[in-house]
C-alpha positions as CSV (number, residue, x, y, z in Angstrom):
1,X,13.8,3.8,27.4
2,X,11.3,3.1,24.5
3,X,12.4,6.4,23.1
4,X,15.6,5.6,22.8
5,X,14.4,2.5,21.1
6,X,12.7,4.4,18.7
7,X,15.3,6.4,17.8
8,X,17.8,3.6,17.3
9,X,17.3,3.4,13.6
10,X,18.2,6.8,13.5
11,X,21.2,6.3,15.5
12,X,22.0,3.1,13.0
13,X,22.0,5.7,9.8
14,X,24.3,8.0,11.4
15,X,26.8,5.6,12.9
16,X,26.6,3.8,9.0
17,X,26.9,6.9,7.4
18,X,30.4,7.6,9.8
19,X,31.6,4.7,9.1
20,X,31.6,4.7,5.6
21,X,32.7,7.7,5.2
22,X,36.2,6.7,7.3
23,X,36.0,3.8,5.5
24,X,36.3,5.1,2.1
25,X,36.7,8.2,0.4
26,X,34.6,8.0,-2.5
27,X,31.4,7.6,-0.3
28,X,31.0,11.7,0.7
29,X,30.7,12.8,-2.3
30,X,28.3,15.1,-4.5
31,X,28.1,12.2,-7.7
32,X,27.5,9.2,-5.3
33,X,25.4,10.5,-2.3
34,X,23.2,11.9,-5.5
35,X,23.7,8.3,-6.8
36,X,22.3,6.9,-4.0
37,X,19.5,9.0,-3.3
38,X,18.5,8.5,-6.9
39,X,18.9,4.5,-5.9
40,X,16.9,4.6,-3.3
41,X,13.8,6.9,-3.9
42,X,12.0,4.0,-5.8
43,X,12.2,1.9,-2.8
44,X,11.4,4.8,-0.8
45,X,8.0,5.6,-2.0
46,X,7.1,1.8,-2.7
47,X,7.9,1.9,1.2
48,X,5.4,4.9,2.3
49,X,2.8,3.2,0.5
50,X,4.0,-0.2,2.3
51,X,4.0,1.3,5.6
52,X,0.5,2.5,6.0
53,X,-0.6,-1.3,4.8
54,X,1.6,-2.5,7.4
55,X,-0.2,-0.3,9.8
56,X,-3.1,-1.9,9.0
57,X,-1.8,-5.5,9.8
58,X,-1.5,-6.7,6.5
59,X,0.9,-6.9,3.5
60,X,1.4,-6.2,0.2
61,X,3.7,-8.7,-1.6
62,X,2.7,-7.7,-5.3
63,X,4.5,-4.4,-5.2
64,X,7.3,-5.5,-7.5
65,X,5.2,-6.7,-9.9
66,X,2.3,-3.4,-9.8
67,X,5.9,-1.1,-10.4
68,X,6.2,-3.5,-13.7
69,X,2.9,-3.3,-14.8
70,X,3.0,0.7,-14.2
71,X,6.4,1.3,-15.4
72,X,5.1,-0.6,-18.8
73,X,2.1,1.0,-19.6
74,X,3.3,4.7,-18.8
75,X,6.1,4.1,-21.5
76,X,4.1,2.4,-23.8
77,X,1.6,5.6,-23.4
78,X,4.5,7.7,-23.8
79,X,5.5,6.2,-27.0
80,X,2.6,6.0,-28.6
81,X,2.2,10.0,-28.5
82,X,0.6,10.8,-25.3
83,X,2.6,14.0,-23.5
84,X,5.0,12.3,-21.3
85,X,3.0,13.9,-17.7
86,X,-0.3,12.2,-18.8
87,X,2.0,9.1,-19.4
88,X,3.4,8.8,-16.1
89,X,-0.2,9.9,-15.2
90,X,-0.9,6.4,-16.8
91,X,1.6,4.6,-14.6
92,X,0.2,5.7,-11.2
93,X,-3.4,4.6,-12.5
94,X,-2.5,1.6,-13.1
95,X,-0.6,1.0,-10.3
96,X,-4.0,2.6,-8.1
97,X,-6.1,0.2,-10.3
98,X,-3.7,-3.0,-9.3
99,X,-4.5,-1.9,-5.3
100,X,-7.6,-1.0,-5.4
101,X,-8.0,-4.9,-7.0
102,X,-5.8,-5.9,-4.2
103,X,-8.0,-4.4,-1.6
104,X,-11.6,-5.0,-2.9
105,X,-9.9,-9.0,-3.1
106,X,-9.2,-9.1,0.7
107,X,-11.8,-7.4,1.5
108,X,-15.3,-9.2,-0.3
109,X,-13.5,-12.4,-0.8
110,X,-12.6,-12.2,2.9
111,X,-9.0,-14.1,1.7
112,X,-6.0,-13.2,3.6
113,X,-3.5,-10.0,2.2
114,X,-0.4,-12.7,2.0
115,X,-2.5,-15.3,0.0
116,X,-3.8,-12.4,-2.2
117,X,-1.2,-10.3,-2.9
118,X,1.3,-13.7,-3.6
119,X,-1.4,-14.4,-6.1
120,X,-0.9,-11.0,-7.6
121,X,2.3,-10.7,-7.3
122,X,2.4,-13.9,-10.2
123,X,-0.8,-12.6,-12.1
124,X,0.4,-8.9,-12.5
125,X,3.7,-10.2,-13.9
126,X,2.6,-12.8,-15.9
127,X,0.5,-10.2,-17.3
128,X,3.0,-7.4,-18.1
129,X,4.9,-10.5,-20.0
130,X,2.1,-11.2,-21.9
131,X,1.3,-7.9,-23.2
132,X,4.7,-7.0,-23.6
133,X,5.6,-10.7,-25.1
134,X,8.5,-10.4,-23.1
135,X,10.3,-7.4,-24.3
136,X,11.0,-4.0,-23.1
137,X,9.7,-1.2,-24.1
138,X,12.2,1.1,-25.9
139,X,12.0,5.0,-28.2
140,X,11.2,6.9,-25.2
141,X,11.1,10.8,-25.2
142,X,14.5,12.0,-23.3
143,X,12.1,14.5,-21.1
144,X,11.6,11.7,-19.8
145,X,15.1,11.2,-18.2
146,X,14.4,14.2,-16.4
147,X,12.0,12.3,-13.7
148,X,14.2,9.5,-12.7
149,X,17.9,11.7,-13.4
150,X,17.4,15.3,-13.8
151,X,18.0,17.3,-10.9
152,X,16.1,21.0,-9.4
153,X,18.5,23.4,-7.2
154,X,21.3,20.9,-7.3
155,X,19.0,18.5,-5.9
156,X,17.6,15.1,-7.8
157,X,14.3,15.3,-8.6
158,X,13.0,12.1,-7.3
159,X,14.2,13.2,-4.3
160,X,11.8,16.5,-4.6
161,X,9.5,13.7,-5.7
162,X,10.0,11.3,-2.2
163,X,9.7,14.4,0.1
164,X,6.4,15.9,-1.2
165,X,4.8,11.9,-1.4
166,X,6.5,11.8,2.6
167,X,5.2,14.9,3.8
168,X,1.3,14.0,1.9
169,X,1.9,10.1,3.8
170,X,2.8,11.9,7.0
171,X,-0.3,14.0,7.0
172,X,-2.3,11.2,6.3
173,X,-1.1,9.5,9.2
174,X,-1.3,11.8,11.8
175,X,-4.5,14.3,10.5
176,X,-7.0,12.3,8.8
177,X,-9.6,9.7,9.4
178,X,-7.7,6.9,7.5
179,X,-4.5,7.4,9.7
180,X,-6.5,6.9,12.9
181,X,-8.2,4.0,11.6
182,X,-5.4,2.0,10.0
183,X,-3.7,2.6,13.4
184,X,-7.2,1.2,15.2
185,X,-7.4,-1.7,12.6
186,X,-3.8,-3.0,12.8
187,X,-4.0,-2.8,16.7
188,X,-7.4,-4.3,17.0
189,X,-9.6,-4.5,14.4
190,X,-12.6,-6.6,16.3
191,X,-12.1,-2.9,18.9
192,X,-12.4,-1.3,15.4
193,X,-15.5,-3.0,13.9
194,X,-17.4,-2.7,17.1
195,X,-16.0,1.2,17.0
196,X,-18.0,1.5,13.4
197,X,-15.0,1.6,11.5
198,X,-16.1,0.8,8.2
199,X,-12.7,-1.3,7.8
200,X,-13.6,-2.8,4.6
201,X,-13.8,0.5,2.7
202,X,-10.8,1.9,4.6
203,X,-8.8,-1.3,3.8
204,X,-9.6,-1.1,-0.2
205,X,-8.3,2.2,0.4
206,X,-5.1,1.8,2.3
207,X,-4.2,-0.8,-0.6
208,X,-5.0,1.2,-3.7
209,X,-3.0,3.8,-2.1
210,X,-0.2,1.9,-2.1
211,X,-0.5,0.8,-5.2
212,X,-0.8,4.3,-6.8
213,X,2.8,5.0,-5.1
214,X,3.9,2.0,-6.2
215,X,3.1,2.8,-9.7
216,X,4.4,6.3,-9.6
217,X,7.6,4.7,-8.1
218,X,7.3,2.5,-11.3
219,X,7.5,5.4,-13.6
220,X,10.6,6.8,-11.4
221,X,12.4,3.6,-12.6
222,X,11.2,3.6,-16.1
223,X,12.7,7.0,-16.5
224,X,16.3,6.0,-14.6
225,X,16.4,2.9,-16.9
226,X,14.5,5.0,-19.9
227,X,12.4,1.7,-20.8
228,X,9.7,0.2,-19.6
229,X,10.7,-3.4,-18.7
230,X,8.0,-6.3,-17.7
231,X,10.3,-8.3,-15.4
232,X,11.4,-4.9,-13.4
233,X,10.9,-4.7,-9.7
234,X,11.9,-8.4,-9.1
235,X,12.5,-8.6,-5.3
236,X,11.4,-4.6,-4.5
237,X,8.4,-6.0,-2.4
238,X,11.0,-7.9,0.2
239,X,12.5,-4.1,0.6
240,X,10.0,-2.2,1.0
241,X,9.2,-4.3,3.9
242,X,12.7,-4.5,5.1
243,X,12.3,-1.0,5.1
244,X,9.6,-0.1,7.3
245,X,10.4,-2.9,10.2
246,X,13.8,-1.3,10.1
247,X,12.2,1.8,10.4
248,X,10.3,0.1,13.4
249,X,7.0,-0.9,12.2
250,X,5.8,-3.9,13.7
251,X,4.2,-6.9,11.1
252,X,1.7,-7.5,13.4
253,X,0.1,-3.8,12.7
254,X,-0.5,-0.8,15.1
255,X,3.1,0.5,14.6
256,X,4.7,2.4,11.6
257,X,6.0,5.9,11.1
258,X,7.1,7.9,7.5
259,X,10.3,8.7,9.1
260,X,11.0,5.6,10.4
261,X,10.5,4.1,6.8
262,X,12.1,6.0,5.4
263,X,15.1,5.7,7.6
264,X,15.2,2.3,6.9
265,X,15.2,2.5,3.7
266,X,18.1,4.7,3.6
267,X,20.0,2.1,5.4
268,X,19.5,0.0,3.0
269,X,20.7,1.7,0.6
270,X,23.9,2.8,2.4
271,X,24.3,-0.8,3.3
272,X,24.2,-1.8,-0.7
273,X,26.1,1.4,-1.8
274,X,28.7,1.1,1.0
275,X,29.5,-2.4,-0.1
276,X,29.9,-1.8,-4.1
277,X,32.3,0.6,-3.2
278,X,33.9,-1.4,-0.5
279,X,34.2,-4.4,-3.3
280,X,32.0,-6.9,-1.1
281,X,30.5,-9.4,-3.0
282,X,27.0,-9.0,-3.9
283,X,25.8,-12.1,-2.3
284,X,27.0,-11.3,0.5
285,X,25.1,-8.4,0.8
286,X,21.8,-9.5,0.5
287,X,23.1,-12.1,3.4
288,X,24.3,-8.4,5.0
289,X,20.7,-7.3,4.9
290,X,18.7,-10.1,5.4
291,X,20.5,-10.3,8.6
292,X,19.6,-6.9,9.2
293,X,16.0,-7.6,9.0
294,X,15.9,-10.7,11.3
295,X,18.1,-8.4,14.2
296,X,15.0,-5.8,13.5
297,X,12.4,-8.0,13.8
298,X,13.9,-9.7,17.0
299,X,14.9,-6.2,19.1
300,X,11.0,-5.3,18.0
301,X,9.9,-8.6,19.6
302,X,12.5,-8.6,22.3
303,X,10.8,-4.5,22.8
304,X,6.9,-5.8,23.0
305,X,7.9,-8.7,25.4
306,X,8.9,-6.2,28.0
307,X,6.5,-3.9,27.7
308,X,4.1,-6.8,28.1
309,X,5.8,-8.1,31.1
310,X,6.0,-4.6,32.9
């Protein structure tokens, strides 16, 4: 029974994915299944980095706002003359330096990752604005097109791009000591500390990884929009988290998977695609999918009360 649970998001995609094909017949095609892969990768890889801080029991609200800062200083890099790989180099630093503040924050300061990271998610805009006064950055190489829109073997390239950061996330999950301990830490972390987890160190860490995805997911969106613009990501950090408690990862930590992320994060995407073409107003979908999340949330709890009770 609780695999079948599991494997309801999975079931959800395919069932979504039927229908909209009946439904309509320019869903099953080559231009707007590329369309929405290409969509969807940014949220994607914000989402594996979300995930593994959700493992943890915390949260990461500032995620929009790190894939602005990132996606603004790797084009302003690349304009100014710097080859466009060191430039989107420059993106995921900053991005790694924004979680790695994150982390050392919730960690020294002892303050809570939703107080934190709602304070970042202001600071780390406000700042992009200020450097940028406001206004995008524009002049861009086309190479740099190639990241966001190009495509290898008939296949886009983010998409190369989300697979190889999965398959790395995975691995780190199952076959490292961080996996294990962000599992121990979201389930228990007084069981952790007395364990000799050193869960301040692995904490910074979890976060600055997320933040390096983030920005690399940053750079991803740069290159799809070519320009680097400080008020981009508005809104990403609600679905990356719609995406992994979709995907079955549990807010209260001790629960996540790569696959199930990124499951959910491909419903959300054929949710919002399947509606443009379906002509539902865009409101509505973001009624559509927060909707979504609650039933998530409330089959997870309904799932946890009866294990408890059993």
């Amino acid at each position: 029974m609780q695999r079948l649970q599991r494997l309801l998001p999975f079931f959800t995609l395919i069932l979504l994915f039927i229908a909209l094909t009946i439904a309509t017949p320019h869903f099953l095609t080559r231009i707007n299944l590329a369309s929405v892969a290409r969509q969807t990768a940014v949220i994607n890889i914000m989402a594996l980095g979300m995930t593994l801080v959700i493992i943890t029991g915390g949260i990461d609200l500032s995620v929009g706002s790190i894939l602005a800062v990132a996606g603004l200083f790797g084009t302003m890099a690349i304009k100014s003359g710097l080859p466009i790989l060191l430039g989107i180099a420059v993106g995921i630093g900053c991005g790694l330096i924004c979680g790695l503040l994150n982390g050392l924050m919730i960690t020294r300061l002892r303050i809570s990752p939703f107080i934190v990271t709602l304070g970042t998610l202001e600071a780390y805009r406000g700042f992009a604005l200020v450097v940028s006064k406001g206004l995008p950055v524009h002049g861009i190489p086309d190479a740099f097109s190639f990241l966001g829109d190009g495509s290898l073997l008939g296949i886009p390239f983010s998409l190369w791009v989300l697979a190889a950061c999965a398959v790395l996330m995975h691995f780190l999950l199952e076959n490292t000591k961080l996996g294990r301990y962000a599992f121990a830490i979201g389930s228990n972390s007084s069981a952790a500390y007395y364990a000799g987890v050193p869960i301040k160190f692995h904490l910074t860490t979890v976060y600055a990884i997320a933040g390096m995805l983030t920005g690399l997911a940053g750079m991803i969106e740069a290159s799809r929009l070519m320009t680097g613009q400080p008020t981009a990501g508005q809104g990403y950090e609600l679905q990356a988290i719609a995406a992994v408690v979709i995907g079955g990862g549990s807010l209260v930590g001790g629960e996540g998977s790569v696959i199930g992320t990124l499951i959910g994060a491909f419903i959300m995407g054929l949710l919002s695609n399947g509606s443009d073409l379906l002509g539902i107003n865009p409101y509505w979908q973001q009624v559509i999918i927060g909707a979504v999340i609650i039933a998530a949330v409330g089959f997870d709890e309904l799932r946890k009360r009866k294990l408890s009770t059993a």
